[in-house]
C-alpha positions in Angstrom: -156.3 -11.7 74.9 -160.1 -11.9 74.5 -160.5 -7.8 74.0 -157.5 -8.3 71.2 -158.7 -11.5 69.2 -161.9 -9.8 68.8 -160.0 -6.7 67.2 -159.0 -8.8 64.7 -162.1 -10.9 63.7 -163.6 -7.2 63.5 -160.4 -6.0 61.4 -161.1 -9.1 59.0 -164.5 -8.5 58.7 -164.3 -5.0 58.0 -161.4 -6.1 54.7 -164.0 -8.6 53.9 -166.6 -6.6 53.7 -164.8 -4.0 51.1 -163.6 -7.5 49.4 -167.4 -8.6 49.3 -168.4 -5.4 47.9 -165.7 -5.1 44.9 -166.0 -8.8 43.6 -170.0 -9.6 44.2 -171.0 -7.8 40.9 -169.1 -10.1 38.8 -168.7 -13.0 40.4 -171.9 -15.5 40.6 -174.6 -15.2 43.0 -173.6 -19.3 44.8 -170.1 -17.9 45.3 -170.9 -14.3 47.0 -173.6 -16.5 49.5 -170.4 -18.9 50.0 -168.2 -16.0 50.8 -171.1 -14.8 53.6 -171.5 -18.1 55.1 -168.4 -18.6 55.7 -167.2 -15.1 56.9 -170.9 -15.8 59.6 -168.7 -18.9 60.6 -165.6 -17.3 61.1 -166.9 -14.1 63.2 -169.0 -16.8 65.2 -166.0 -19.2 66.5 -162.9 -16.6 65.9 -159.6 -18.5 66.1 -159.2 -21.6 67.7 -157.3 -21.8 71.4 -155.6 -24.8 73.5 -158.9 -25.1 74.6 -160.1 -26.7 71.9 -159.0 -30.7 71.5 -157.7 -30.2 68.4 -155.6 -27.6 68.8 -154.3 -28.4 72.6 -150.8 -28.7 71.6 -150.8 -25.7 69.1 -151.2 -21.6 69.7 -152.1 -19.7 67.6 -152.5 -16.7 69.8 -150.1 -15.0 67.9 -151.7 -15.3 64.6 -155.0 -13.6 66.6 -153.2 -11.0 67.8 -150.8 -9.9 64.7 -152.6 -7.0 62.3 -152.3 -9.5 59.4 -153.7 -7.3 56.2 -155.0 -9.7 53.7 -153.7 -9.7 50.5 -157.0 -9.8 48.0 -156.8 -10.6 44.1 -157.4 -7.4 41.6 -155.7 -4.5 44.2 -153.4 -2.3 42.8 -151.0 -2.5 45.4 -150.3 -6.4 44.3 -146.4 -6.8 44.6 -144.7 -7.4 41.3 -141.9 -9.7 41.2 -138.6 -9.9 38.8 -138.4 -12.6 37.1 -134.7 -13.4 37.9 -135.8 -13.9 41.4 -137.7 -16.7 40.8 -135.4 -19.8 39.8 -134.3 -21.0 43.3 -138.0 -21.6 43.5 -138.8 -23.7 40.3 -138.6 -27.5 39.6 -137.0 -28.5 36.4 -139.1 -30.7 34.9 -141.9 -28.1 35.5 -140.7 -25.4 34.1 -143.4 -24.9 30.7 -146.0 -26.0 33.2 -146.5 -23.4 36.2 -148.7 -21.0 37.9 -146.9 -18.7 40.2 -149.0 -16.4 42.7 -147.3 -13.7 44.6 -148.9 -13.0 47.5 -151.6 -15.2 47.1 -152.4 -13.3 43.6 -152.2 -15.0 40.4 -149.0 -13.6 38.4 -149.8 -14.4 34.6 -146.2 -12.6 33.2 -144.3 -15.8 36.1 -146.4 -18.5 34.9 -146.3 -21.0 32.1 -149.0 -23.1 30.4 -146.7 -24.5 27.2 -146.1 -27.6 29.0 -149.8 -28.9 29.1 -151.2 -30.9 26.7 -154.6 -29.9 24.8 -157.7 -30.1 27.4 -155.8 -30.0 30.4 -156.7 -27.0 32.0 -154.5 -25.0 34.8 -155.5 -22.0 35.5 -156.6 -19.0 38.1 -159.9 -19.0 40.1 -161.0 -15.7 38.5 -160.8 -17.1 35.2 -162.0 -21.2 35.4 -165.2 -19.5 37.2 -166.1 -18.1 33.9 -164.7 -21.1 31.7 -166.4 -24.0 30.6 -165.6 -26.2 33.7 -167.5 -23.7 35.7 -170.0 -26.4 36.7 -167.4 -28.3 37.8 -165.7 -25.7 40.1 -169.5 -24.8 41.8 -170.2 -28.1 42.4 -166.8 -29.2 43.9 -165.5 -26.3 45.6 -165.9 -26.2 49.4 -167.7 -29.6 49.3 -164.8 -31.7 51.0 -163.1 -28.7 52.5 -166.2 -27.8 54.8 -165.6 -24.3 56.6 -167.6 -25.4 59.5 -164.7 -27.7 60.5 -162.5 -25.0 61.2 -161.8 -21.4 61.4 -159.0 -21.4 59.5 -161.2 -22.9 56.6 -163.9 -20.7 57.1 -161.5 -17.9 56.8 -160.3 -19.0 53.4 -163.2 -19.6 52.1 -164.6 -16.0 53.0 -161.7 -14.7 51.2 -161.5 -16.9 47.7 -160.7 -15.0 45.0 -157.0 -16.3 44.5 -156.2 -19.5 43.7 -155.5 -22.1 40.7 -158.1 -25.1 39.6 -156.6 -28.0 37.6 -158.5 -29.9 35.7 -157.3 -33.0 33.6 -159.6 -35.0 31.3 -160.5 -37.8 31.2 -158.6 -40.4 29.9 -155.5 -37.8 29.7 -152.1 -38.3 31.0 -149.7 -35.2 31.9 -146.5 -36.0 31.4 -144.7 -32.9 33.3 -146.1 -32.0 36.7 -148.3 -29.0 37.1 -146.1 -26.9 39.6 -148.1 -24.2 42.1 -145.6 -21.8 43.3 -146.8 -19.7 45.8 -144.3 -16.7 46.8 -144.1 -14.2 49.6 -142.5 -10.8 49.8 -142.7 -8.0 51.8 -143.9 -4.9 51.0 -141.7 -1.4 51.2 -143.6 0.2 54.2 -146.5 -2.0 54.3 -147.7 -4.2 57.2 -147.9 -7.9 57.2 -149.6 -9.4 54.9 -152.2 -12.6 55.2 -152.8 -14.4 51.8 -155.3 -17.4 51.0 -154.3 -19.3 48.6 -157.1 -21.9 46.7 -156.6 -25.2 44.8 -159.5 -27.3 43.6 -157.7 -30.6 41.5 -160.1 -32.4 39.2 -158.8 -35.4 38.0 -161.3 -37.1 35.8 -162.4 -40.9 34.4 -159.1 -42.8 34.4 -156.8 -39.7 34.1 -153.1 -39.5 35.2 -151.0 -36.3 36.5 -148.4 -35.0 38.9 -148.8 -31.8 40.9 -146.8 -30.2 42.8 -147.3 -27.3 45.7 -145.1 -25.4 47.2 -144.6 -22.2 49.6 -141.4 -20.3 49.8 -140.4 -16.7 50.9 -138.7 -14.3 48.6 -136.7 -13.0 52.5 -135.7 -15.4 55.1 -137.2 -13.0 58.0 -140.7 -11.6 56.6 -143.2 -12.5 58.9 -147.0 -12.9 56.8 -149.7 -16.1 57.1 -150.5 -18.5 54.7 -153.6 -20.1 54.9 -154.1 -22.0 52.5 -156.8 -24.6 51.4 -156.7 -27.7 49.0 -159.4 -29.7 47.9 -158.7 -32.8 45.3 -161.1 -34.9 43.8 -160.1 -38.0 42.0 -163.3 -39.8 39.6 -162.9 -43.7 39.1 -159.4 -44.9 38.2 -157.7 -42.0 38.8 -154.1 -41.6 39.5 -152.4 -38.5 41.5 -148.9 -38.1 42.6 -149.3 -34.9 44.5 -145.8 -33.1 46.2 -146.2 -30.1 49.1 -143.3 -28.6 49.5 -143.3 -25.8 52.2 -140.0 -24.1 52.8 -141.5 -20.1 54.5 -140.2 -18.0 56.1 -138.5 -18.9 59.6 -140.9 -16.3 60.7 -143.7 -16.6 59.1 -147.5 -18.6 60.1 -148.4 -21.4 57.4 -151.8 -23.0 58.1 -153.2 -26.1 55.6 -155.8 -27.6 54.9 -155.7 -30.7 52.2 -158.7 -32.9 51.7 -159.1 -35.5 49.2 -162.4 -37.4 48.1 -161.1 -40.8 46.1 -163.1 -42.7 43.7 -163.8 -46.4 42.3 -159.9 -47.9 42.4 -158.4 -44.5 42.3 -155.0 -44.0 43.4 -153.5 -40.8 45.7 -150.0 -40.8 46.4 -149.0 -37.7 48.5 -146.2 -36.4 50.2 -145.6 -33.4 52.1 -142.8 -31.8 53.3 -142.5 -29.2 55.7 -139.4 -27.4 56.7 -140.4 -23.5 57.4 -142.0 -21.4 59.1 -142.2 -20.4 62.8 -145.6 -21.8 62.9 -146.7 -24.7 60.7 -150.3 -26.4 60.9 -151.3 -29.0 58.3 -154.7 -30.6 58.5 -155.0 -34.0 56.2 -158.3 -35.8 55.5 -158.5 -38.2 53.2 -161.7 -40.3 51.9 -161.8 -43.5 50.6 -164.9 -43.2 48.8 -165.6 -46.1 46.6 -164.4 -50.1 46.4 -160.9 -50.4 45.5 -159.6 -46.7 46.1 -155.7 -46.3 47.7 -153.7 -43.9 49.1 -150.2 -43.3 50.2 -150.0 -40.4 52.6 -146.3 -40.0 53.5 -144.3 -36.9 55.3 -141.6 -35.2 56.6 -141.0 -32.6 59.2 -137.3 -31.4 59.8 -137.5 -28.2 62.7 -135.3 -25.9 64.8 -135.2 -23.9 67.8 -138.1 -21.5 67.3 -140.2 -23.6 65.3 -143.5 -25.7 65.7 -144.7 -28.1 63.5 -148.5 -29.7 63.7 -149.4 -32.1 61.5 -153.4 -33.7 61.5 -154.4 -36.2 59.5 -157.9 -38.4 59.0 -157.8 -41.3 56.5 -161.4 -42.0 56.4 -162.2 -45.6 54.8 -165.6 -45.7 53.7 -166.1 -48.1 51.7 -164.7 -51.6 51.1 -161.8 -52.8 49.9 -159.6 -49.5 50.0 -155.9 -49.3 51.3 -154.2 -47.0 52.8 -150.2 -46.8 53.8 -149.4 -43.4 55.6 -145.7 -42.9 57.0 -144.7 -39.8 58.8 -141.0 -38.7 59.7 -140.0 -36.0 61.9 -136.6 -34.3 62.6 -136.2 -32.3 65.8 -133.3 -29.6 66.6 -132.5 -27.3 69.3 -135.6 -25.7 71.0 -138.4 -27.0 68.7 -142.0 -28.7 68.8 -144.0 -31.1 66.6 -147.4 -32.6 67.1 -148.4 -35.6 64.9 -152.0 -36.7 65.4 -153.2 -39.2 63.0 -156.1 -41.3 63.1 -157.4 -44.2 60.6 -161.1 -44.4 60.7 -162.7 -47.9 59.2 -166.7 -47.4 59.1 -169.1 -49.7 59.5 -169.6 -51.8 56.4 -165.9 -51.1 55.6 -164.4 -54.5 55.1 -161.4 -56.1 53.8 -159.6 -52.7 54.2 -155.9 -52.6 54.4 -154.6 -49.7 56.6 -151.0 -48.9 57.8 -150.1 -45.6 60.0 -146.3 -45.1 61.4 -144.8 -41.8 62.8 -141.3 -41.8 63.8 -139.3 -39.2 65.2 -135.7 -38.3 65.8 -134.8 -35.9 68.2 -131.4 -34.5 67.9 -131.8 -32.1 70.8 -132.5 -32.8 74.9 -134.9 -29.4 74.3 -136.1 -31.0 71.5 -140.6 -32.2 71.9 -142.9 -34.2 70.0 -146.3 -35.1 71.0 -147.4 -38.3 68.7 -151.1 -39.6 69.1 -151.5 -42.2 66.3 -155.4 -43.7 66.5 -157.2 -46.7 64.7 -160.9 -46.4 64.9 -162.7 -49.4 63.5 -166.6 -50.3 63.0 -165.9 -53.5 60.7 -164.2 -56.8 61.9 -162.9 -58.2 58.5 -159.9 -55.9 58.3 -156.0 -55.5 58.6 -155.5 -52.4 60.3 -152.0 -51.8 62.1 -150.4 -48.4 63.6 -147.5 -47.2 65.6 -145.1 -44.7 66.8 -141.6 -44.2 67.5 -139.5 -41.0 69.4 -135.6 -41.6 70.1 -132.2 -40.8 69.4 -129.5 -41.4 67.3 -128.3 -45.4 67.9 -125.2 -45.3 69.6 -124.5 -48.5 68.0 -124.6 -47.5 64.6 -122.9 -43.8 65.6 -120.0 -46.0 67.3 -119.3 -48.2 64.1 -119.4 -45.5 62.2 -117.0 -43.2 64.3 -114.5 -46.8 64.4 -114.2 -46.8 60.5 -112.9 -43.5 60.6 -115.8 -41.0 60.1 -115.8 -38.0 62.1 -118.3 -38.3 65.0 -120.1 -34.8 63.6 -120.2 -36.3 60.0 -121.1 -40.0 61.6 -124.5 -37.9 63.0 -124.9 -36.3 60.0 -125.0 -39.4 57.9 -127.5 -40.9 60.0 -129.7 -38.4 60.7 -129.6 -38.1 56.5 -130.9 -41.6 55.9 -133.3 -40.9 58.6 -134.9 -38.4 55.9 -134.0 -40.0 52.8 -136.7 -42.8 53.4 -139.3 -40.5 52.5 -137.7 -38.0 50.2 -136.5 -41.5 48.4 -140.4 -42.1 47.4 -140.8 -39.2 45.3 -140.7 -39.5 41.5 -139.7 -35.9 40.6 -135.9 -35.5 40.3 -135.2 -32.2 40.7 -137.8 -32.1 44.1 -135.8 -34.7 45.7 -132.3 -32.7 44.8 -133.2 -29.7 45.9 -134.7 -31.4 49.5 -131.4 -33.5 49.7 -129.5 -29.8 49.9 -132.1 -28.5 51.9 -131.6 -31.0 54.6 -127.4 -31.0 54.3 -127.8 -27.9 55.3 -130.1 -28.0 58.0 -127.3 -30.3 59.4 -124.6 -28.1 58.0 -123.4 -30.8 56.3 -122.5 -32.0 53.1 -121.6 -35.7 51.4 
């Protein structure tokens, strides 16, 4: 195993190293040293194992050992994509307001900027590092997303090139969400690909926006990687509703990283749902950095046999007076895995914060696993901190009044193990999201209402 994850740090390297070559002469100087940093930190701690405490429950051996080719902004060989091919993807109320990537590379002919109002700016890496909110890009990017943290970061970072920045003035409110549609599909006769998608969200002075982010695969059975990095940063009174969506491939890898820096009474509302992939890792750290800032971190995870499902989270309260409510479902089928490990950390000086953690999970399968590890870690003493965690079954109460009114004892699961997930897909505010999960689910359960 050693001999073969060592291959592939050397097989990245090398692709990095042609990457590194082709984009230094006109990209600026900060971002090429960034690159070679991080790459250094990558070919120093290679992939993570079970070894390591944060990744005990989750192998990515497989991801080491796969000849994942990384798919790089500006090659010829990027895939082009029909348009037609697109609308099971797309969210109706974002439809003028879109940048779609295909592979991890910016598609211009997909996308859709009509939707934005003036100033609002939504657009791909190559082109906002040459705009006039470059400043803001080198200052913010890779600041709260730190590739010393984690390989996987590292990685990403080492490869940026692809990737959207949204910035929104301030003062400004977008009316339509900002939809990131990242696609895969395989290539005739080529190998796997690895893509490394980048978002950096600006939200300025007292600004107000909706974003949404979401992976899908054009096949059900291509197996690539996604890793994929997020970095949002919210000024003083700020509001975000932000919306992951990951639906890939049953066979493909998806890791995450998402970390958020909130300002003075600034206001993050987040929810992410996770549904594909064979592999899924999402690493959530939220800072609550300035009096008054709040956050609602909520998610759900609905997995089958052959599927694993990690979810890590950090809310970091900093500073005083900040609340934070975090609520995490999980749905568990056949032969599958989830890991929820979420920890609220109050620091010293921290007071009056409000925190609330919850994780509940529903397994529908005796094969079914989920290791749950919710943690409070506090350094103040004038604070309201609470957290739990739930695993179980379907009541057999509520399945037995049910099947007595006449419902089918298949449907009578169904309908419970639907509410189950509606509690979080209830929250969100964008219509056609929450249609298309409701369908989603129903036919997880092979079910319908």
């Amino acid at each position: 195993m050693v001999t073969q994850i060592v291959k592939e740090k050397s097989a990245y390297e090398a692709a990095f190293r042609a990457f590194q070559e082709r984009e230094s002469a006109g990209d600026p100087a900060w971002l090429s040293r960034l690159r070679e940093g991080a790459m250094s930190r990558f070919e120093q701690s290679g992939f993570p194992t079970t070894a390591d405490e944060e990744w005990k429950y989750t192998n990515v051996s497989g991801i080491a050992k796969s000849n994942f080719v990384p798919s790089i902004n500006g090659e010829a060989s990027a895939t082009v994509l029909d348009a037609s091919r697109l609308e099971p993807f797309l969210y109706e109320e974002a439809r003028a307001s879109r940048l779609v990537f295909v592979n991890g590379i910016y598609s211009a002919e997909l996308s859709s900027h009509e939707g934005l109002p003036e100033g609002v700016v939504a657009v791909d890496f190559s082109r906002a590092l040459s705009g006039k909110h470059a400043e803001v890009v080198r200052e913010q990017l890779a600041r709260s997303a730190d590739y010393n943290e984690n390989a996987f970061t590292a990685l990403n970072t080492a490869f940026i090139s692809g990737g959207a920045f949204i910035f929104i003035p301030k003062g400004v409110r977008v009316e339509a969400p900002v939809h990131l549609l990242f696609l895969s599909t395989s290539q005739d006769g080529a190998q796997s690909l690895a893509s490394f998608p980048r978002v950096l969200v600006y939200a300025a002075d007292g600004s107000e926006a909706t974003v949404i982010e979401s992976y899908a695969s054009v096949e059900d059975d291509t197996v690539y990687l996604t890793n994929a990095v997020v970095e949002i940063v919210l000024a003083a009174n700020a509001r975000l509703e932000y919306y992951k969506v990951q639906r890939e491939s049953q066979q493909a890898f998806h890791i995450a990283t998402t970390n958020a820096v909130l300002g003075r009474s600034s206001s993050l509302n987040s929810t992410a749902i996770t549904m594909g992939a064979a592999l899924a890792r999402h690493d959530i750290r939220i800072s609550l950095d300035a009096e008054g800032a709040e956050c609602w971190v909520d998610g759900l995870y609905v997995v089958g046999t052959g599927q694993h499902a990690d979810t890590h989270s950090v809310i970091d309260h900093r500073q005083p007076h900040c609340t934070s409510h975090q609520l995490y479902k999980g749905i568990l089928d056949g032969k599958s895995r989830a890991v929820f490990n979420g920890k609220v950390f109050v620091r010293e000086g921290a007071q009056k914060t409000d925190a609330m953690q919850t994780n509940r999970n529903l397994l529908l399968s005796d094969e079914a696993r989920v290791d749950t590890k919710p943690q409070l870690e506090i350094f103040a003493d004038d604070v309201k901190c609470a957290h739990g965690a739930t695993v179980g079954q379907l009541e057999e109460e509520e399945l037995f009044y049910l099947i007595s009114r006449g419902l089918r004892p298949e449907l009578a699961r169904n309908l419970l193990t639907y509410g189950f997930a509606e509690e979080v897909i209830s929250k969100i505010n964008v219509e056609s999201i929450r249609t298309q999960l409701n369908e989603a689910v129903l036919n997880r359960l092979h079910a319908s209402l």
